[in-house]
C-alpha positions in Angstrom: -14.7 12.3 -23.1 -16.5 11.7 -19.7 -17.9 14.6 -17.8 -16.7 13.5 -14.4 -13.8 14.4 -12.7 -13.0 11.7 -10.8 -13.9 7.4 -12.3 -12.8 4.7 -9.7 -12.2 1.5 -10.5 -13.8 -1.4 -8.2 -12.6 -5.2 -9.3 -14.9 -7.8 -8.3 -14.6 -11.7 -9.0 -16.7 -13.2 -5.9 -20.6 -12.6 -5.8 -20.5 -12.4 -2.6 -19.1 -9.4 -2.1 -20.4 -6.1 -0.6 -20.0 -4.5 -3.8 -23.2 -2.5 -3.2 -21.5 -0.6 -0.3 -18.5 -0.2 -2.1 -20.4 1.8 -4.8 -22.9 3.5 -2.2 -20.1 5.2 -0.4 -18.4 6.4 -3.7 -21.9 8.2 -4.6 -22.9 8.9 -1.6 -21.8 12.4 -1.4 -24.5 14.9 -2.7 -22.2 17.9 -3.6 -20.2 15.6 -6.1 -22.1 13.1 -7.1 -21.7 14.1 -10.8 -18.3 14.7 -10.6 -17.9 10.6 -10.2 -18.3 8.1 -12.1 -17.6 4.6 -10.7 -16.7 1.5 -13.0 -16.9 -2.1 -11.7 -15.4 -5.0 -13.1 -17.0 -8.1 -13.4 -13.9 -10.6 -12.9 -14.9 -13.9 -14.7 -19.0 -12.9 -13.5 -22.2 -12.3 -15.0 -22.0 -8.6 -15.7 -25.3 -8.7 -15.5 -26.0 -10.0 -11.6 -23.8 -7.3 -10.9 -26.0 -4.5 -12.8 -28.8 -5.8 -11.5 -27.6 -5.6 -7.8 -26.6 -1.9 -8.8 -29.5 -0.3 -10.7 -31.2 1.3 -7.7 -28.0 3.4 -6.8 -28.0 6.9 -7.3 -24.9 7.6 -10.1 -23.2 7.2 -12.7 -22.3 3.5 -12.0 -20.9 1.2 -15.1 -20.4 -2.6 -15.4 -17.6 -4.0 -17.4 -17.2 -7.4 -18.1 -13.7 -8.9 -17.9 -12.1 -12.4 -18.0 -8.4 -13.7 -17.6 -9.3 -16.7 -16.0 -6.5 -15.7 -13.6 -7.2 -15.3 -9.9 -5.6 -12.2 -9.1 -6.9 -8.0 -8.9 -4.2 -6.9 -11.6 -6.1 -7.8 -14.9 -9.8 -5.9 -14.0 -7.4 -2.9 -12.3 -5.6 -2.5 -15.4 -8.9 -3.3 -17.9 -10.8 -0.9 -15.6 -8.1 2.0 -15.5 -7.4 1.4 -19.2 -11.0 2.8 -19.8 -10.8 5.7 -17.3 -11.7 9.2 -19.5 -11.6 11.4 -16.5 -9.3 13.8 -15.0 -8.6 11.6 -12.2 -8.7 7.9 -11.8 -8.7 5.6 -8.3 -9.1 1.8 -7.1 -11.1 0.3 -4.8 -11.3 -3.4 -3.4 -14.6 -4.7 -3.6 -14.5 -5.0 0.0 -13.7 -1.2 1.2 -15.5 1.8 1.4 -15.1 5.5 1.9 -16.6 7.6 4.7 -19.0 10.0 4.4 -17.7 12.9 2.8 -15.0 11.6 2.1 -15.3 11.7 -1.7 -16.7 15.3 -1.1 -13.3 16.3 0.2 -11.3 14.4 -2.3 -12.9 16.2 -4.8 -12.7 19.8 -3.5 -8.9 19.3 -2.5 -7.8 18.2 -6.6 -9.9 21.0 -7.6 -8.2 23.8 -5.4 -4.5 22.3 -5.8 -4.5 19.9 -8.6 -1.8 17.6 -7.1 -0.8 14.6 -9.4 -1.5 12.2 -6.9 -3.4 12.4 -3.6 -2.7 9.8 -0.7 -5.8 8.7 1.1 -5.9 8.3 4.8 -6.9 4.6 5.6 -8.2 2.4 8.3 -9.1 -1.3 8.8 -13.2 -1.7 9.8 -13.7 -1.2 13.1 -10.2 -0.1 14.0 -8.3 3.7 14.0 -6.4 5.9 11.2 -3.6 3.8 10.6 -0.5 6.3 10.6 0.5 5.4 7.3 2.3 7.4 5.5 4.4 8.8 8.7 4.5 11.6 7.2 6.6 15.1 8.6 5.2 17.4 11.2 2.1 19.5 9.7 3.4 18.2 6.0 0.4 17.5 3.7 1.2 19.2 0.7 4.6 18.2 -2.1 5.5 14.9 -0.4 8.9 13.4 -0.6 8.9 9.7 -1.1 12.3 9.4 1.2 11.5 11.9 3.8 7.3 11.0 4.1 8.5 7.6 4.2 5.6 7.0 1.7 6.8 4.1 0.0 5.0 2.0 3.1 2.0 2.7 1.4 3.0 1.1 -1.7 -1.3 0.5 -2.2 -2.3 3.6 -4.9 -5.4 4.3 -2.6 -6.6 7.7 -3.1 -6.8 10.1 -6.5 -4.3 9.6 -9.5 -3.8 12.5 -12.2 -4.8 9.8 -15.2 -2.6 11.6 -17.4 0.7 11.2 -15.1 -0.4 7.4 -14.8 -0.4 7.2 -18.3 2.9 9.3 -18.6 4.3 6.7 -16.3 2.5 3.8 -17.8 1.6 2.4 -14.4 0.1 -0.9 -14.4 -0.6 -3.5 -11.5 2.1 -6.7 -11.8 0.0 -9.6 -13.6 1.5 -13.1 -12.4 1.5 -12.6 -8.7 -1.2 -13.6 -5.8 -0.3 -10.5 -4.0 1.5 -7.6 -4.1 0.5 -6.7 -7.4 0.3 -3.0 -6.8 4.2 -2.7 -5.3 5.6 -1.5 -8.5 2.5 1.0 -9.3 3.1 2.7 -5.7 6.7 2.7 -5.5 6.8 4.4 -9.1 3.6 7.1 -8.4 5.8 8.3 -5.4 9.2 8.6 -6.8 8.5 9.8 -10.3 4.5 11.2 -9.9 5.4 15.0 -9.6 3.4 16.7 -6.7 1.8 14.2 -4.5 0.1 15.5 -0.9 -1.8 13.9 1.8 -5.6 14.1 2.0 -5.0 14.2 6.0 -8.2 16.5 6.6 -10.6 14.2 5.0 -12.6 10.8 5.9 -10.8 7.4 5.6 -10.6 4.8 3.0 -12.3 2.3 4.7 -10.6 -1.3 4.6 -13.4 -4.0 4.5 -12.9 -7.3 7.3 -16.1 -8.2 7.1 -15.7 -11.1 3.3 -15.7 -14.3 3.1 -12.3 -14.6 2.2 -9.6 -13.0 1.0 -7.1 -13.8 -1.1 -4.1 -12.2 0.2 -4.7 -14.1 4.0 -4.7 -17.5 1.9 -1.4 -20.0 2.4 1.5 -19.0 0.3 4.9 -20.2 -0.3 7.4 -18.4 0.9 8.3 -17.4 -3.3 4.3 -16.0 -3.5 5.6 -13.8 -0.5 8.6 -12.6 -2.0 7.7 -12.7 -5.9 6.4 -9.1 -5.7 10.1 -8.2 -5.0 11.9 -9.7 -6.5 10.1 -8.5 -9.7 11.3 -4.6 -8.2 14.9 -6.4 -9.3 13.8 -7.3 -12.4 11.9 -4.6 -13.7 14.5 -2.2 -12.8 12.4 -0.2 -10.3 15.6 0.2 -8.3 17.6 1.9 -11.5 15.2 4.7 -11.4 15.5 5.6 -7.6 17.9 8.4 -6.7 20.1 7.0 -3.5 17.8 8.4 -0.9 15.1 6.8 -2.6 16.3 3.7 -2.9 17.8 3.7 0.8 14.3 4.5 1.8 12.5 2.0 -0.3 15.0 -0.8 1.2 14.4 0.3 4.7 11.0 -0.7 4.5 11.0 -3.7 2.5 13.6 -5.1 4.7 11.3 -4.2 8.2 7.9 -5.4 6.1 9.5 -8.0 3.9 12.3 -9.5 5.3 12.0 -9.5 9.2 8.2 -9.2 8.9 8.2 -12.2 7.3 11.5 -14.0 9.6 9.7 -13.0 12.9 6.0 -13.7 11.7 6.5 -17.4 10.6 9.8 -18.0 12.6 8.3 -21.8 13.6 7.5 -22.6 9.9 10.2 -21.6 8.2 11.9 -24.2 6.2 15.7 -23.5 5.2 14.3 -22.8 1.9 12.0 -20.7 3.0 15.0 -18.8 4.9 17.6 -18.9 2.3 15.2 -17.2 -0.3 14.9 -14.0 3.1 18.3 -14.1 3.0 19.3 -14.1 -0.6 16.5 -11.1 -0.7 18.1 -9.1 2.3 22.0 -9.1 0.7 20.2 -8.1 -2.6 18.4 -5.3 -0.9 21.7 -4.3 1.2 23.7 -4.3 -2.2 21.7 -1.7 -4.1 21.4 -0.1 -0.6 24.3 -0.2 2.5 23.0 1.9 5.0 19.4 0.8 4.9 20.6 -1.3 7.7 21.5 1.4 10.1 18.3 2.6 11.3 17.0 -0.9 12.9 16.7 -1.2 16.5 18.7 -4.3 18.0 15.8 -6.5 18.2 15.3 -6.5 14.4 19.4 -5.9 14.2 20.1 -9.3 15.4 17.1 -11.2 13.3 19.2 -9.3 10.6 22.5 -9.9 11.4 21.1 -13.9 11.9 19.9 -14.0 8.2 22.9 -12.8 7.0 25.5 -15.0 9.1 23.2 -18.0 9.9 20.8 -18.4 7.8 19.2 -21.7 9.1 15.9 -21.9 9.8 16.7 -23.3 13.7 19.0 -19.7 14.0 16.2 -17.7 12.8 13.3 -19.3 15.0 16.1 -18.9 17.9 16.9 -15.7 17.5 13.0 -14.3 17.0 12.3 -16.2 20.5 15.1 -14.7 22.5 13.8 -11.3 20.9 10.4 -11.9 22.1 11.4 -10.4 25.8 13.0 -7.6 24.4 13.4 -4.5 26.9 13.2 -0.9 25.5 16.1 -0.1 24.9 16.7 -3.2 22.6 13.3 -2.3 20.9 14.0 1.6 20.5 17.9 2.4 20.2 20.2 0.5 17.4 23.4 -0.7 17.9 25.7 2.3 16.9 23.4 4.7 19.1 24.1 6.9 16.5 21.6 6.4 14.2 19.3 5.8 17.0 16.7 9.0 16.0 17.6 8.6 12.2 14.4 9.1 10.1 13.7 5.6 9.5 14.4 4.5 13.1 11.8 3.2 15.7 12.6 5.7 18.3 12.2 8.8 15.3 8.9 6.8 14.8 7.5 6.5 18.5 8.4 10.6 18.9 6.2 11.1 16.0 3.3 9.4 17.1 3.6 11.0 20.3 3.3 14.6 18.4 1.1 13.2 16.0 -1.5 12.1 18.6 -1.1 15.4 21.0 -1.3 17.6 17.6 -4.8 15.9 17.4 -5.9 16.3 21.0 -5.1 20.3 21.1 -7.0 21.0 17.8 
């Protein structure tokens, strides 16, 4: 059994990542340094260019070798977590990094309130906190996947009770270029027991400094969705209570669907809409009212996919929305529903109290 508290898993497949960073900042914390132990798995490399790149770092650092011959994170995550021992497991990108102290604070929060799961705060290099989860007013403690909104952070980043992983029999979704941690997020939230919010401590830092990245590569508009779709099929939805589910399709449909419709509105193909479409009246089946919180910018890219769903009508209706006044961009059609928790206005008041909350500390 391993004497550290805490193992992370780190997934490497390209030699020329910073993986030497992403170690360094796991360790770098003196107060904790034995309570981690960080695992990195050599995807399809030399385990041994990897070791040798590592040896002068202070830790409990381990190199496993792994190969699937398949170019995606989800068969080193779920090699890596498969050989977790300690109390608490986490994943890093080879890419990212944590603050310092960060892991100092991680530690000393699962130690005082031994959560099951423990959301990280994150940030892209060289940018802010991204407010993500939103997150109630002074709420950091027994999250509610439906009122913290934190299914849009379906990436597990942060501290996972191994056992309740286990319990769950989380795994990352093998088969897909991206994505592959939807399922394991979306099922840590609803069904993880006590999750909170490491608000107080450093960031998980998101690396934009590589090469390249798999998940900016070209994909078809199935790579996309595929993630998804395989919610459907796995029976993710089954498991949700109604809020739950309202919730999750809420965001899939602003992320996914209209993401997606007002992202690439000049490529789109009528395949490529069709398959947005056919996705949005799935979502809208197992969920009716997730519509009712969009504004009527997004209502109308909506309300397009689901009447005309041509790919002319959809690049039409995202350029008429580019010139969108306020109230277009913050109420939704009904008014009514206008400061509902998933709504933009709800959203923009929070940040407001977020940021001043910040400021008067």
């Amino acid at each position: 059994m391993s004497d550290a508290l805490v193992e992370v898993v780190i997934a490497c497949h390209d030699e020329r990542r910073p993986i030497e960073r992403a170690v360094s900042s796991l360790l770098h914390d003196d107060d904790v340094r034995d309570r981690v132990r960080v695992l990195v798995v050599a995807h399809g490399l030399d385990p041994q260019l990897l070791r040798a790149r590592l040896e002068g770092i202070r830790g409990d650092v381990q190199v496993l070798p792994f190969s699937d011959g398949i170019r995606s994170a989800a068969g080193p995550f779920n090699y890596g977590l498969s050989n977790v021992e300690a109390e608490y497991c986490a994943v890093m990108g080879s890419d990212d990094f944590l603050e310092p102290g960060t892991m100092s604070a991680w530690v000393g929060h699962v130690l005082r309130e031994r959560p099951d799961g423990a959301i990280a705060q994150i940030r892209l290099q060289g940018d802010a906190i991204m407010p993500n989860p939103l997150v109630r007013l002074g709420r950091r403690r027994r999250l509610s996947a439906a009122r913290d909104r934190l299914f849009y952070r379906t990436a597990p980043l942060g501290l996972i009770r191994t056992a309740r992983m286990r319990e769950l029999r989380l795994r990352m979704l093998d088969g897909v270029r991206v994505g592959e941690d939807f399922e394991f997020g979306i099922r840590l939230w609803a069904h993880g027991g006590r999750i909170d919010f490491l608000s107080n401590a450093g960031c998980y830092v998101i690396g934009q400094d590589a090469t390249e990245r798999t998940t900016l590569a070209a994909m078809t508009m199935q790579e996309r969705l595929e993630p998804i779709v395989r919610l459907f099929d796995d029976g993710v939805f089954v498991d949700l209570t109604s809020a739950q589910r309202t919730a999750l399709a809420v965001k899939l449909i602003r992320v996914t669907v209209v993401g997606n419709a007002q992202a690439l509105a000049n490529e789109l193909s009528d395949s490529d809409v069709a398959q947005l479409s056919a996705l949005l009246r799935r979502l809208l089946e197992l969920a009716p009212a997730a519509v009712r919180p969009f504004n009527r910018q997004d209502r109308a890219v909506i309300d397009a996919l689901r009447v005309h769903p041509r790919a002319d009508a959809i690049a039409n209706v995202v350029e008429r929305g580019k010139g969108a006044g306020r109230l277009r961009r913050w109420l939704t059609p009904d008014l009514v529903h206008s400061f509902a928790r998933e709504s933009t206005l709800r959203r923009y008041v929070l940040y407001f109290c977020k940021r001043e909350r910040r400021r008067s500390r």
